[in-house]
N, C-alpha and C positions, 0 to 999 in steps of 0.2 A: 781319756787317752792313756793307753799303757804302751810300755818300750814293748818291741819285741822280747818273746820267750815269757811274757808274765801271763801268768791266767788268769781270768776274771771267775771265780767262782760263786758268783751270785753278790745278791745285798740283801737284809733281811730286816724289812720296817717293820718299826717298834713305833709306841706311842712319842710324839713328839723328837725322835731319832733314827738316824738308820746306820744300818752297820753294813760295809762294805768288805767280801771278803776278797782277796788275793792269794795265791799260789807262785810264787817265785822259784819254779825247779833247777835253775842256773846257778853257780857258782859266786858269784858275782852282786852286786845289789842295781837295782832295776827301780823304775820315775814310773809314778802311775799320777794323771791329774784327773779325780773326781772330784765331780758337782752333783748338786740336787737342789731344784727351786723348790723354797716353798714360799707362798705369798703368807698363808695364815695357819692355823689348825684346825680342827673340825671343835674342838671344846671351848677355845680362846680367839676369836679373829684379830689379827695383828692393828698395833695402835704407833702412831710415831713411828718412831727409826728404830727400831728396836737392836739390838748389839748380837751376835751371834757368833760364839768361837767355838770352830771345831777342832777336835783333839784326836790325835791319829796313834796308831802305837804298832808296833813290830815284834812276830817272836819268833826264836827259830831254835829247832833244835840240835843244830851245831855248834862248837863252842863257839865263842864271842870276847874278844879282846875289851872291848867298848862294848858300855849297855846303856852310857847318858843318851846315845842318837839312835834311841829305837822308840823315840815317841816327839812329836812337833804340835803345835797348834798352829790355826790364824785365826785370825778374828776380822771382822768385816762388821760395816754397818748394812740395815737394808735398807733399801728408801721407799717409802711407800706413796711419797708425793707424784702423784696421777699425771697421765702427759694429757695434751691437747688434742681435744675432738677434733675431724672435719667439720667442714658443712654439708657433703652430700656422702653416701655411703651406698656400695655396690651391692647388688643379690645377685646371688647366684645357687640355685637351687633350693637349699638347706643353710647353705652360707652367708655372711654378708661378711663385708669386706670392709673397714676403714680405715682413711690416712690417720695415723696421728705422728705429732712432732714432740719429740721429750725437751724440755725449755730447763729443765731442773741442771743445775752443773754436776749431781752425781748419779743421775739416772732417775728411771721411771718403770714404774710395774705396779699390776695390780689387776685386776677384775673389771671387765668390761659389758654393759649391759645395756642392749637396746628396747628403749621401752615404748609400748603405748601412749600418745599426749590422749587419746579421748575412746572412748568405750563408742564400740562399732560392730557391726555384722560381719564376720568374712566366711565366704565359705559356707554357708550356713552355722557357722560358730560365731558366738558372742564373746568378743576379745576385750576384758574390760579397761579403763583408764589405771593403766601404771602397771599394766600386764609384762611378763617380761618376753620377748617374740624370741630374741636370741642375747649370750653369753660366750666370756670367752676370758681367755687371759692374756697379759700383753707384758715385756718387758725391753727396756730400749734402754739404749744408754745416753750420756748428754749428746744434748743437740741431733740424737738421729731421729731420722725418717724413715717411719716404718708404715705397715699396715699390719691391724689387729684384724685378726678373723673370729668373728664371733657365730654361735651354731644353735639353729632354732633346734626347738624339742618337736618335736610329731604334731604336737596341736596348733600350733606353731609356722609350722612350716609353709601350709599356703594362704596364710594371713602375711607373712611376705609379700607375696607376688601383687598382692592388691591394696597394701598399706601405703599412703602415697609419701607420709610425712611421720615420723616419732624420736624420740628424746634418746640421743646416744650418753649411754654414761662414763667416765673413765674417772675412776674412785672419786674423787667430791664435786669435780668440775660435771658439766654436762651442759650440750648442746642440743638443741631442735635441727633436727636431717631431713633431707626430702633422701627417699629411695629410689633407685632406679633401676 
């Protein structure tokens, strides 16, 4: 979210960070509030709550009275304790849809994957036991009620329509779903 008059002039991801740039052409000093989820890396997948502080910084090439207030952090924990599955979970095309409830008092997020309980025919494809049909990601805060949408891959896709039951997972927890 930026005030009016602020430019957003791109963000540019780097390993493990990203830099977010801005153009303020007003006179004036101007609130911008970004975000960026990330659940894990592609080198290191996240373990525990890991600490996360980011550090912001300001330059301009007018003079400047004050230079202590042209850089701030926060720091935030992340929580990677998983919410709770359904019991029954929606298809819709390529889609599926499921309830979950986050029970943690600081939130919930993470990676969500709907699997195979047993090695079957669909389609004329062989889908085997702990296949994954569809994936998603999911973040809630305490106590909400949300739905994760999780999205088959091509092979996938109409091994849905015919899978009657398989293993939803939301990071350690995981449930047995009937589809529908």
């Amino acid at each position: 979210r930026l005030d009016e008059g602020l430019v957003n002039l791109g963000n540019d991801p780097r390993p493990i960070i990203r830099v977010f740039k801005l153009y303020n052409p007003t006179s004036g000093p101007l609130t911008a509030d970004l975000w960026l989820g990330c659940m894990a890396t592609r080198t290191k997948p996240g373990t525990g709550n890991p600490v996360v502080s980011n550090t912001a910084s300001a330059t301009t090439t007018s003079p400047e009275k004050t230079l202590s207030n042209n850089h701030g952090s926060a720091t935030f924990t992340v929580d990677m304790a998983p919410a709770s599955p359904s019991a029954r979970v929606a298809v819709a095309g390529a889609k599926v849809k499921a309830k979950v409830v986050c029970k943690d008092d600081e939130g919930c997020g993470g990676v969500a994957t709907l699997v195979a309980l047993k090695t079957q025919k669909v389609a004329g494809k062989k889908i085997k036991k702990g296949s994954v049909l569809a994936e998603g990601t999911y973040v809630l805060e305490s106590g909400e009620k949300s739905k994760v949408v999780l999205k088959a891959s091509k092979k996938t896709k109409k091994a849905l329509k015919k899978v009657k039951k398989a293993k939803l997972k939301l990071g350690k927890k995981s449930k047995k779903v009937k589809l529908r």
